[in-house]
DSSP file (Angstrom, degrees, kcal/mol; ACC not computed):
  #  RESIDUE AA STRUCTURE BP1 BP2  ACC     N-H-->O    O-->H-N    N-H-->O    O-->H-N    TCO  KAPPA ALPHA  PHI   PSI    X-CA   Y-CA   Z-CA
    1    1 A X     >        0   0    0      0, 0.0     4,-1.8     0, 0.0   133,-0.1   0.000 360.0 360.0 360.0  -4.4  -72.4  -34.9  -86.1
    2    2 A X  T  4  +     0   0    0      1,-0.2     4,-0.3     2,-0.2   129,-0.0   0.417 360.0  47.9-112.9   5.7  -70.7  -36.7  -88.7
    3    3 A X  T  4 S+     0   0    0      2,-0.2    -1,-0.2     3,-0.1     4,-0.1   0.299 110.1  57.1-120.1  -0.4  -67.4  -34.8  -88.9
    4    4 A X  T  > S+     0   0    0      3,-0.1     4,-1.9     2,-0.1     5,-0.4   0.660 114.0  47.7 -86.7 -45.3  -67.4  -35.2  -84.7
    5    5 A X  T  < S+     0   0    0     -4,-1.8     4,-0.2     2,-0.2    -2,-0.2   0.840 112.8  37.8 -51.3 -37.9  -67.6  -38.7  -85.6
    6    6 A X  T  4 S+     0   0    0     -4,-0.3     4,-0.4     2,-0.2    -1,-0.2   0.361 118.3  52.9 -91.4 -12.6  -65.1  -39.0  -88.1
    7    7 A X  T  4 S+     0   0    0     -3,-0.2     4,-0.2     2,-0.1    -2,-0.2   0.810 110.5  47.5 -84.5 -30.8  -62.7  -36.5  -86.0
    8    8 A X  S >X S+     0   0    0     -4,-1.9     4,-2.0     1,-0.2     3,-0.8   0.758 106.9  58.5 -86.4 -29.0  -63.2  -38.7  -82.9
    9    9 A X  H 3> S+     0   0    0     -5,-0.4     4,-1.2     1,-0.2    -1,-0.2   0.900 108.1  48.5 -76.9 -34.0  -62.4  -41.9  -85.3
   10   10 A X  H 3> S+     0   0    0     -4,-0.4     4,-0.7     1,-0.2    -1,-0.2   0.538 107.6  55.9 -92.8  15.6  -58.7  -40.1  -86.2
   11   11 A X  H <> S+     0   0    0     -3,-0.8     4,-2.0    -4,-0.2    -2,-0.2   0.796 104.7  48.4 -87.0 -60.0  -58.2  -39.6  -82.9
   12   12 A X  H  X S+     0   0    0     -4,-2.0     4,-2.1     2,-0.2    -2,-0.2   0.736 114.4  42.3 -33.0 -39.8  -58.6  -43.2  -82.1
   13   13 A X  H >X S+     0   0    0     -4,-1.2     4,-1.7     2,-0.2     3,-0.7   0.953 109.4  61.5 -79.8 -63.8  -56.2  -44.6  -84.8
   14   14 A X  H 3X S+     0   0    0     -4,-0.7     4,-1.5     1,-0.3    -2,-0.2   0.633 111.3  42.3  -5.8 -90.0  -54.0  -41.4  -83.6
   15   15 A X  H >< S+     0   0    0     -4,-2.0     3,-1.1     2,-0.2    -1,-0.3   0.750 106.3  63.4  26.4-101.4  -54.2  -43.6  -80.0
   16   16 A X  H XX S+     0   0    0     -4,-2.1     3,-4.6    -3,-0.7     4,-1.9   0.844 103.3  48.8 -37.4 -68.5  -53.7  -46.8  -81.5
   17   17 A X  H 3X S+     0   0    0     -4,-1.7     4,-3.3     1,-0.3    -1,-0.3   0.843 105.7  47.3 -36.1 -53.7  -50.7  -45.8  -82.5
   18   18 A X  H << S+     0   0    0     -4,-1.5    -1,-0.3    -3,-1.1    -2,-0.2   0.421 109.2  63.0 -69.8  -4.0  -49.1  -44.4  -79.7
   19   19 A X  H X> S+     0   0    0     -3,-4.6     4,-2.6    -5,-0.2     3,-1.8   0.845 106.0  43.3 -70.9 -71.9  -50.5  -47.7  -78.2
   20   20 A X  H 3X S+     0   0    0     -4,-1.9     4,-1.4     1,-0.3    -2,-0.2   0.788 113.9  49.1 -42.1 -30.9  -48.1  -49.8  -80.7
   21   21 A X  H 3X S+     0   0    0     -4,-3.3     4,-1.6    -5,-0.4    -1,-0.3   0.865 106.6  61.9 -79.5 -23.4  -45.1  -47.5  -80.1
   22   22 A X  H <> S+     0   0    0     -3,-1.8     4,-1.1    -5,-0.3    -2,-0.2   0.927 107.7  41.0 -60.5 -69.8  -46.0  -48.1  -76.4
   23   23 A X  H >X S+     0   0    0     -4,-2.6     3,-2.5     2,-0.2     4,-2.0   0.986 107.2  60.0 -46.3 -77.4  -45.4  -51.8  -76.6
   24   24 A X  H 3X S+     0   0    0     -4,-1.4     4,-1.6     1,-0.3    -2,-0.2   0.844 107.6  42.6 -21.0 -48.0  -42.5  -51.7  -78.6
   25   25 A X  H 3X S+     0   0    0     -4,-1.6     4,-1.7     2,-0.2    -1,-0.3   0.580 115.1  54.8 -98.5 -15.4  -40.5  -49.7  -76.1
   26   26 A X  H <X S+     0   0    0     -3,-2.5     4,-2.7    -4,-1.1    -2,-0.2   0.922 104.8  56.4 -88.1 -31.5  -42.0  -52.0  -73.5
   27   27 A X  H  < S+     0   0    0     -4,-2.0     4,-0.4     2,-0.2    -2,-0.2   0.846 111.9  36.1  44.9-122.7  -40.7  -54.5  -75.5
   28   28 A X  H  X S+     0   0    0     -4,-1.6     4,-1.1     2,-0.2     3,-0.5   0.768 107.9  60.7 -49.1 -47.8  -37.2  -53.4  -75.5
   29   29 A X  H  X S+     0   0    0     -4,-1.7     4,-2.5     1,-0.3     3,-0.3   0.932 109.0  48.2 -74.6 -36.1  -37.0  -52.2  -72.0
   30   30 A X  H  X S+     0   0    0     -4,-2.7     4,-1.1    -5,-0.3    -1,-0.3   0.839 109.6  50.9 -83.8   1.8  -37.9  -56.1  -70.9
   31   31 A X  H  > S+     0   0    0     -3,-0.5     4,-1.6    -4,-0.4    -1,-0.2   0.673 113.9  50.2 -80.0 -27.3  -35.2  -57.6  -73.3
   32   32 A X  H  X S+     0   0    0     -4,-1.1     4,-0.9    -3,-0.3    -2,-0.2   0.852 110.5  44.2 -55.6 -34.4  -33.1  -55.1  -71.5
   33   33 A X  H >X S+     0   0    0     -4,-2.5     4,-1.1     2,-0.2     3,-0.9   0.936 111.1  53.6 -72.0 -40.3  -34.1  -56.2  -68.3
   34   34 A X  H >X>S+     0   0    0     -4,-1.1     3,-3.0    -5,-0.3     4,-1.4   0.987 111.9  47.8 -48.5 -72.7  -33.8  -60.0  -69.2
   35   35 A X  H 3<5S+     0   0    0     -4,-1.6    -1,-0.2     1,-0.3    -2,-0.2   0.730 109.1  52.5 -69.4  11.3  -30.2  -59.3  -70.3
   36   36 A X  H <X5S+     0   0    0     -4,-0.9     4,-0.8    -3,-0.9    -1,-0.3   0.489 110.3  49.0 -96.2   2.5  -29.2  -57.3  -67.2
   37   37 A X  H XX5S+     0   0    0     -3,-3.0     4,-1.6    -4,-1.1     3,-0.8   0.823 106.0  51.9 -92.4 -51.4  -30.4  -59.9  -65.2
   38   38 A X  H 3X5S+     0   0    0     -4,-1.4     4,-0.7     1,-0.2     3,-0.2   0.907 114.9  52.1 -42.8 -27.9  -28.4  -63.0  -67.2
   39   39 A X  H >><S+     0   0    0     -5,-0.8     4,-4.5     2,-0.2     3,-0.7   0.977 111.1  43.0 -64.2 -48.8  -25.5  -60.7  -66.6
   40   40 A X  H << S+     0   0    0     -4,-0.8    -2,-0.2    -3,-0.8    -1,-0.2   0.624 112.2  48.0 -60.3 -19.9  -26.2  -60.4  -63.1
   41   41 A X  H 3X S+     0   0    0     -4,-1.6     4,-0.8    -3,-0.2    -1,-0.3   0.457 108.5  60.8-105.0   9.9  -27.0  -64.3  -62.3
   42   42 A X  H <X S+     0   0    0     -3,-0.7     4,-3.1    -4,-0.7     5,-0.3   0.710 108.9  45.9 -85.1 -28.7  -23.4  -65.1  -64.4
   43   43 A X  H  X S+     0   0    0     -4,-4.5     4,-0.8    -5,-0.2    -2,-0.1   0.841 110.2  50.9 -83.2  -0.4  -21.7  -62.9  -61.6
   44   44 A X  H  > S+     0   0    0     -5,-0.3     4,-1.1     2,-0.2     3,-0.3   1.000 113.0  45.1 -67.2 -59.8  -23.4  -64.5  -59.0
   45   45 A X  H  X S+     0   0    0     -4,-0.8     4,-2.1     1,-0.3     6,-0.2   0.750 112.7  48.0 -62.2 -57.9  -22.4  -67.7  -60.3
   46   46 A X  H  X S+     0   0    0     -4,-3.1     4,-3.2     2,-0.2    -1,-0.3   0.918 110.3  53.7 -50.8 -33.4  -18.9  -66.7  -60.9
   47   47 A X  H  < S+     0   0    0     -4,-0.8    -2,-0.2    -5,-0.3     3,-0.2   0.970 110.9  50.8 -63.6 -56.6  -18.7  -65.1  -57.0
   48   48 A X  H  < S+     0   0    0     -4,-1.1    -1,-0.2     1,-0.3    -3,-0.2   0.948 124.4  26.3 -55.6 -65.4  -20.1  -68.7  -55.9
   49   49 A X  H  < S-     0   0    0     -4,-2.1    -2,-0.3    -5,-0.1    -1,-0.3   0.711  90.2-143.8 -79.2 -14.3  -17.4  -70.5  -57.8
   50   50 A X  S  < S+     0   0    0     -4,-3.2    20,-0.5    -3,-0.2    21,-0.4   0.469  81.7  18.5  56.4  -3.3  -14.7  -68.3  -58.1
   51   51 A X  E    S+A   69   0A   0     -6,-0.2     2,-0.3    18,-0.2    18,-0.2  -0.903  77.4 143.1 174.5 172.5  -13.6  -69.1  -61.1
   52   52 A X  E     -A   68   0A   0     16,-4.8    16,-0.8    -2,-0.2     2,-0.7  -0.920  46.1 -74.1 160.7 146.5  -15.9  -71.2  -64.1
   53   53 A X  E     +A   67   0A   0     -2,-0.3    14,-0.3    14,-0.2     2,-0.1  -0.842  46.7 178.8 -99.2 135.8  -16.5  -71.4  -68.1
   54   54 A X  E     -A   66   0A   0     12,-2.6    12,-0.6    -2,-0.7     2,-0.4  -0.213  32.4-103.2 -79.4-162.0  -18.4  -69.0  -69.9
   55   55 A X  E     -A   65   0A   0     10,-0.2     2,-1.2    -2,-0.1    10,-0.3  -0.931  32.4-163.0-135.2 111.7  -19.7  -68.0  -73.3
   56   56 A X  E     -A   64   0A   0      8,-2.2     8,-0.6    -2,-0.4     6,-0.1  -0.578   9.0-149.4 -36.9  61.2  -17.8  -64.9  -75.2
   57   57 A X  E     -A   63   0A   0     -2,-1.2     6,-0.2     6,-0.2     3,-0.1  -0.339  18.4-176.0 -96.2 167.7  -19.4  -63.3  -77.8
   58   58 A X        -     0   0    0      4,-1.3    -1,-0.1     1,-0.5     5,-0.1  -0.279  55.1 -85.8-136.4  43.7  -17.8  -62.0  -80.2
   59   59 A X  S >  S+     0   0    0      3,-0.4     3,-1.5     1,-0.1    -1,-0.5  -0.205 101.8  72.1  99.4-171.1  -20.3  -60.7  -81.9
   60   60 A X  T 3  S-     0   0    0      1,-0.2     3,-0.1    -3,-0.1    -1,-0.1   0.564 124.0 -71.3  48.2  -3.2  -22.9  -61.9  -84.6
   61   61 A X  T 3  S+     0   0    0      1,-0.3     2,-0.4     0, 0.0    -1,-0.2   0.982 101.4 141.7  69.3  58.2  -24.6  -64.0  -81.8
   62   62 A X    <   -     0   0    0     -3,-1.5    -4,-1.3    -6,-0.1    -3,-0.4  -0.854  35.4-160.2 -56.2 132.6  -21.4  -66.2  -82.0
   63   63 A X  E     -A   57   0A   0     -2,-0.4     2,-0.3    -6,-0.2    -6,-0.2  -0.994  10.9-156.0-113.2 129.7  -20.1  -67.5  -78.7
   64   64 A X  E     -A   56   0A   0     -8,-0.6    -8,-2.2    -2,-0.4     2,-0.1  -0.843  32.9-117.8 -87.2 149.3  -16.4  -69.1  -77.5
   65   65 A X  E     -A   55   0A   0     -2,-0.3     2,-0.2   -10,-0.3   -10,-0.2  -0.546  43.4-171.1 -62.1 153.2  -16.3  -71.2  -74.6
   66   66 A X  E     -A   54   0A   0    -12,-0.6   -12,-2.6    -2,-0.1     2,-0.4  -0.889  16.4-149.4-147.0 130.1  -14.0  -69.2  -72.0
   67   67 A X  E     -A   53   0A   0    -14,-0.3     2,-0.4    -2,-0.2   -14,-0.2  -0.842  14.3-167.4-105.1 154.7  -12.6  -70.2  -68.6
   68   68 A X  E     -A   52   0A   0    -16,-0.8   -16,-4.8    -2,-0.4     2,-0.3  -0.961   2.5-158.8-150.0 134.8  -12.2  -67.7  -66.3
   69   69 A X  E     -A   51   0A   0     -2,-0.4   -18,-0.2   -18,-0.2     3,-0.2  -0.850  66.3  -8.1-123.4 172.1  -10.2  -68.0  -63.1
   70   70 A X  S    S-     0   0    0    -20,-0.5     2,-0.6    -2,-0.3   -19,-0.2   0.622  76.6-170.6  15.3  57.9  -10.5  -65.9  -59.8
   71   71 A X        +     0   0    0    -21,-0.4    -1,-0.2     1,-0.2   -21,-0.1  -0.463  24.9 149.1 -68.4 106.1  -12.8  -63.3  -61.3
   72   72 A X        +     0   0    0     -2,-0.6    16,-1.4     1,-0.3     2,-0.3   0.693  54.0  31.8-133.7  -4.1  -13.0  -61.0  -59.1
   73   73 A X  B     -B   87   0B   0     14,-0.2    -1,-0.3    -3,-0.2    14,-0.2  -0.993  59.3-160.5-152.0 176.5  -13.5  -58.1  -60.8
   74   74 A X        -     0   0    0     12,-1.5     2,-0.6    -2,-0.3    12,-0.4  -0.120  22.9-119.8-139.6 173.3  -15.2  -56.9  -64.0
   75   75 A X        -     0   0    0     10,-0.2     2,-0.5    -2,-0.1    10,-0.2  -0.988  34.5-168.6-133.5 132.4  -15.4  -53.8  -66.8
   76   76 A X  E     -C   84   0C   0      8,-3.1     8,-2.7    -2,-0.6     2,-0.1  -0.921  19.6-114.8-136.5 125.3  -18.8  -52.6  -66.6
   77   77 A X  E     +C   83   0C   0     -2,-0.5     6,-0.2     6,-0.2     3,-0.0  -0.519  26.7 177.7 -87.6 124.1  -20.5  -49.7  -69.7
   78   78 A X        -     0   0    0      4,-2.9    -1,-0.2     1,-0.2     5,-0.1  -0.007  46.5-108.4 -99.4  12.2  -21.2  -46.8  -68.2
   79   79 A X  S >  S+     0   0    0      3,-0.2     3,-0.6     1,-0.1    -1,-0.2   0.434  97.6  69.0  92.7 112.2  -22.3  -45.3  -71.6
   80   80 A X  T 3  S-     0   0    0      1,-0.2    -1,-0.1    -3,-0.0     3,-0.1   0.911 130.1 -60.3  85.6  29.2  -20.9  -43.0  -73.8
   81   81 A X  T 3  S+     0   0    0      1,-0.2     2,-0.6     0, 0.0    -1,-0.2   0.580 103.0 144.4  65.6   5.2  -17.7  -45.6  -74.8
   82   82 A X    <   -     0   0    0     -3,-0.6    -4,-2.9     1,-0.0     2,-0.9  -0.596  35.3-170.7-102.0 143.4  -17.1  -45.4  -71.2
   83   83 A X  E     -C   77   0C   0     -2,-0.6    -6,-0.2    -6,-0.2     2,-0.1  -0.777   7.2-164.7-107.6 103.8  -15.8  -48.4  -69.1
   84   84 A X  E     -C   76   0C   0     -8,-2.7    -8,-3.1    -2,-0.9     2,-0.7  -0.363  20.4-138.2 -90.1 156.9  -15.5  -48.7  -65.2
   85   85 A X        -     0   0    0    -10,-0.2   -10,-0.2    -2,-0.1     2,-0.2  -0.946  38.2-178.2-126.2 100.7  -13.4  -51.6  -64.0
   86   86 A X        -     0   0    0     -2,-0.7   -12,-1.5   -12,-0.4   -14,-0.0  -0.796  28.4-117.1-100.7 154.6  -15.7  -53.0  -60.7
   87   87 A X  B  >  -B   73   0B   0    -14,-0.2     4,-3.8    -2,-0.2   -14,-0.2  -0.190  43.2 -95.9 -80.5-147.3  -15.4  -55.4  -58.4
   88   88 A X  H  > S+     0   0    0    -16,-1.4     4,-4.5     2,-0.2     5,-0.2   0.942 124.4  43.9 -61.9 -49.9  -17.8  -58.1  -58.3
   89   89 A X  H  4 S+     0   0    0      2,-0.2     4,-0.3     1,-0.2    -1,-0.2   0.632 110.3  55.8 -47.0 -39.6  -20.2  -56.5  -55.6
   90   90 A X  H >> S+     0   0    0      2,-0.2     4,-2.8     3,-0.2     3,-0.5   0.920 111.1  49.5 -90.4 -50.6  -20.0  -52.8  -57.3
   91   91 A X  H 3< S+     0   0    0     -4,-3.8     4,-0.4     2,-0.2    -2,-0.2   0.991 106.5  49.9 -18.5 -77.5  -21.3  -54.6  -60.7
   92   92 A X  T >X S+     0   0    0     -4,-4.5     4,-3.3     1,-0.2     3,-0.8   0.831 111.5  55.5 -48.1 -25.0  -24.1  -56.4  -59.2
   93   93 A X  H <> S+     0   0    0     -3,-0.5     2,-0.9     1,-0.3     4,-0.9   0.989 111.4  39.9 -66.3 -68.0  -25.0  -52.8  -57.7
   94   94 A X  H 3< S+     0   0    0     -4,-2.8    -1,-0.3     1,-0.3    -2,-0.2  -0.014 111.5  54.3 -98.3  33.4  -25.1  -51.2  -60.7
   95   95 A X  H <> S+     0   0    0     -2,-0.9     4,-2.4    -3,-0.8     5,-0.3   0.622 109.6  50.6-110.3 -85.0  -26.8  -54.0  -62.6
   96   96 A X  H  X S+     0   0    0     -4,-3.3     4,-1.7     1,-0.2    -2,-0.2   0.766 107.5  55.8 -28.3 -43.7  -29.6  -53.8  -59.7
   97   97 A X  H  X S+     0   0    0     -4,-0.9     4,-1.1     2,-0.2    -1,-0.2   0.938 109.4  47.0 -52.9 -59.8  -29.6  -49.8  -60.5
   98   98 A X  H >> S+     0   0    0      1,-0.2     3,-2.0     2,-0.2     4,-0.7   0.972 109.3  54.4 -36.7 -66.4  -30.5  -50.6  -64.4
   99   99 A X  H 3X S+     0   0    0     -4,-2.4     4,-2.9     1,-0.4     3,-0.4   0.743 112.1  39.7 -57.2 -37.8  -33.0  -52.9  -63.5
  100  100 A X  H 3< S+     0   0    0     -4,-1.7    -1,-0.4    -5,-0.3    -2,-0.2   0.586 115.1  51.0 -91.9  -4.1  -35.0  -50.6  -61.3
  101  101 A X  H << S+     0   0    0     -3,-2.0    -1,-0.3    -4,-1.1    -2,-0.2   0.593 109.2  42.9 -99.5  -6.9  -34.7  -48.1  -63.1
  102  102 A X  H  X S+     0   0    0     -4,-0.7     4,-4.1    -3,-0.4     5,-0.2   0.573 120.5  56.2 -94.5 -35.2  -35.9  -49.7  -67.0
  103  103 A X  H  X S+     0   0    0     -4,-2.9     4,-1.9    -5,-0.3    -3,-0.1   0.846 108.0  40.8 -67.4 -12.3  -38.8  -51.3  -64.3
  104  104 A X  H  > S+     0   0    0      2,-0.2     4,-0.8     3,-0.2    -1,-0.3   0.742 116.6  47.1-100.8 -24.5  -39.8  -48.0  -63.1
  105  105 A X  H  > S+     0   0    0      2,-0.2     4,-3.0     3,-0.1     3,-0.5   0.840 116.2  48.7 -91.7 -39.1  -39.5  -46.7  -66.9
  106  106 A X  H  X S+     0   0    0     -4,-4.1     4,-1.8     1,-0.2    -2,-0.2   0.937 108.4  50.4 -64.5 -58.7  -41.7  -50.1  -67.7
  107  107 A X  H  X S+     0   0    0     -4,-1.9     4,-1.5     2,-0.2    -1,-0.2   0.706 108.7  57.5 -63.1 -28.8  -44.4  -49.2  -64.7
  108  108 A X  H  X S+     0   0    0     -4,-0.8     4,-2.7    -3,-0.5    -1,-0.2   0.948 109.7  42.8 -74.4 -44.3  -44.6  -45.4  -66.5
  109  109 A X  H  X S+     0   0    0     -4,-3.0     4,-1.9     1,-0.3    -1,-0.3   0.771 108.8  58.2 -82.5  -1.6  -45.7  -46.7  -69.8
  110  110 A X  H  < S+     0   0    0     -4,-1.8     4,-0.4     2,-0.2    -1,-0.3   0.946 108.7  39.6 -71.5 -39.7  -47.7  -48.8  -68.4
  111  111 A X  H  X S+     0   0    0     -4,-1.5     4,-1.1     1,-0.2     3,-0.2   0.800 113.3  58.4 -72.1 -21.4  -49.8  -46.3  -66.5
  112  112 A X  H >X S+     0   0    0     -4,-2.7     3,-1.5     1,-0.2     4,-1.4   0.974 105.2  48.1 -80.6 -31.7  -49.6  -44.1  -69.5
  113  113 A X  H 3X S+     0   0    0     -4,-1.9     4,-0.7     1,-0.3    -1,-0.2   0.320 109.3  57.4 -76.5  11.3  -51.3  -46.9  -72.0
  114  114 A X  H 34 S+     0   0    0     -4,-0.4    -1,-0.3    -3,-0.2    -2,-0.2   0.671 104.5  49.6 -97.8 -14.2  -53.8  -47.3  -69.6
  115  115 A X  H XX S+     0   0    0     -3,-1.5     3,-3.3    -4,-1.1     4,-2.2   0.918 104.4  51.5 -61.2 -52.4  -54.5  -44.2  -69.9
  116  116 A X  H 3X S+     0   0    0     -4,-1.4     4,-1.6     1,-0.4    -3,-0.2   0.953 115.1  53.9 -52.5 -59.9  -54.7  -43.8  -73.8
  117  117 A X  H 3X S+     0   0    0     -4,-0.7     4,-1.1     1,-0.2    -1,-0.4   0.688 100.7  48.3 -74.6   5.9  -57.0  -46.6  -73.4
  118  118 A X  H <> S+     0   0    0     -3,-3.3     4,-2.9     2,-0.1     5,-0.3   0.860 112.4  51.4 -78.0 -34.7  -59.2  -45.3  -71.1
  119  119 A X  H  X S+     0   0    0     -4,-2.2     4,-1.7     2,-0.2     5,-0.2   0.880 114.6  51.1 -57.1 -37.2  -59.2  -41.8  -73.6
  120  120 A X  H >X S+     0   0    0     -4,-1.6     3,-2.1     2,-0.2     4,-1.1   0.993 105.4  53.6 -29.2 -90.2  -60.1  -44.7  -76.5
  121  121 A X  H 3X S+     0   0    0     -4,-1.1     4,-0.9     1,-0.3     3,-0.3   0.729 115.2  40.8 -14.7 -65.7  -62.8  -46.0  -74.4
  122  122 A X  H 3X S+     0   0    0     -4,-2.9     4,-0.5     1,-0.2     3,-0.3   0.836 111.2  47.6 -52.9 -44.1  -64.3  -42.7  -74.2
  123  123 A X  H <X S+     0   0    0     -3,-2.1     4,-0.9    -4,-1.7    -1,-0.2   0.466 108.6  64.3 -94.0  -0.1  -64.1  -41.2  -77.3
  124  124 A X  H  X S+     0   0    0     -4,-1.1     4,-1.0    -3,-0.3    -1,-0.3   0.849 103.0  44.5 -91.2 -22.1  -65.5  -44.6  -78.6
  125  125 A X  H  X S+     0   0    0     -4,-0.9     4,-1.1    -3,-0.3    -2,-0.2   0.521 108.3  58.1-105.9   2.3  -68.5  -44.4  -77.1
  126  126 A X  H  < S+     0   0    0     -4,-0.5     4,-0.4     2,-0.2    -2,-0.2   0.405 106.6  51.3 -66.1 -30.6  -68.7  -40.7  -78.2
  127  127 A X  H  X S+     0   0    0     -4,-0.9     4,-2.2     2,-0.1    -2,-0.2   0.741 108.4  49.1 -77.8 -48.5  -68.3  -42.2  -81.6
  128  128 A X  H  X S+     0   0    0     -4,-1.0     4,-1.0     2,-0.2    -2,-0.2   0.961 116.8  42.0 -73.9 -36.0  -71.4  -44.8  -80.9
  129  129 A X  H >X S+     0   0    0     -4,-1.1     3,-2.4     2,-0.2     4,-1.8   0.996 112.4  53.1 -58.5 -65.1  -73.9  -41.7  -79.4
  130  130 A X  H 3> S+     0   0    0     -4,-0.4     4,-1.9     1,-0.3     3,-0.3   0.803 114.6  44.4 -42.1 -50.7  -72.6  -39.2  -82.4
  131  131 A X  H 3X S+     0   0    0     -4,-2.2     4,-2.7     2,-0.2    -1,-0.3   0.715 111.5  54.8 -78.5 -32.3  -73.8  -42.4  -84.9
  132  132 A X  H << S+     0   0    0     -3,-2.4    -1,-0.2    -4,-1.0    -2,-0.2   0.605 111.9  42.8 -60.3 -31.4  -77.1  -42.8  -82.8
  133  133 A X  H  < S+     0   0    0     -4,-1.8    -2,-0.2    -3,-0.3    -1,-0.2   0.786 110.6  52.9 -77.5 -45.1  -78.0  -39.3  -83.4
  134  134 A X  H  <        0   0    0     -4,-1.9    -2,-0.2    -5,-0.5    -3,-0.2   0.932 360.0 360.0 -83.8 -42.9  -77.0  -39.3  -86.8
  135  135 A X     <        0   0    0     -4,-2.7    -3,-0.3    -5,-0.1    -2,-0.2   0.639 360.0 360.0-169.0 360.0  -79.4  -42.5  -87.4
């Protein structure tokens, strides 16, 4: 029993892990989601005003002040170095598209680490009988 014990224990860390990477990438996908929505509530904001200062960057987390006048339409990354030139309307779409689609990527891993912990759960109390036995 004491090598089903100590196999169910590297199975568990084994888990854990895949817990932590779990996080991580949930994580990232909501710091994605955050900054497709600040993208999305500055074209709202421009749309509303029509024109309006912003913050550049130009990299390094460095910002310029920028005024921007009649904005009406935008270059939006498609990925792969490629750039579409949208209007305002066709942005916000495909802003909305990300978003539900990193939340739907967000909702997966969430049902898969609820799974891995429930398989934890199990194999932990598989661990506490095996130890019960044993002494």
């Amino acid at each position: 029993m004491e090598e089903d014990a100590g196999t169910y224990l590297a199975i568990i860390d084994a888990y854990r892990e895949q817990l932590e990477a779990i996080e991580a990438q949930s994580a990232y996908i909501q710091a994605l989601i955050n900054d497709y929505l600040k993208a999305k509530l500055t074209i709202e904001n421009l749309e509303k005003q029509g024109k309006g200062e912003v913050l550049l960057p130009i990299g390094g987390g460095v910002f310029v002040p920028a005024k921007c006048d009649k904005i009406s339409e935008v270059l939006v990354s498609e990925g792969a170095d490629i750039v579409i030139k949208k209007d305002l309307k066709g942005a916000k779409d495909s802003l909305d598209k990300r978003i539900k689609d990193l939340q739907d990527s967000l909702t997966k891993l969430g049902e898969t680490y609820q799974k891995i912990q429930s398989k934890i759960e199990e194999l932990s109390q598989k661990v506490r009988e095996a130890m019960e036995k044993k002494g």
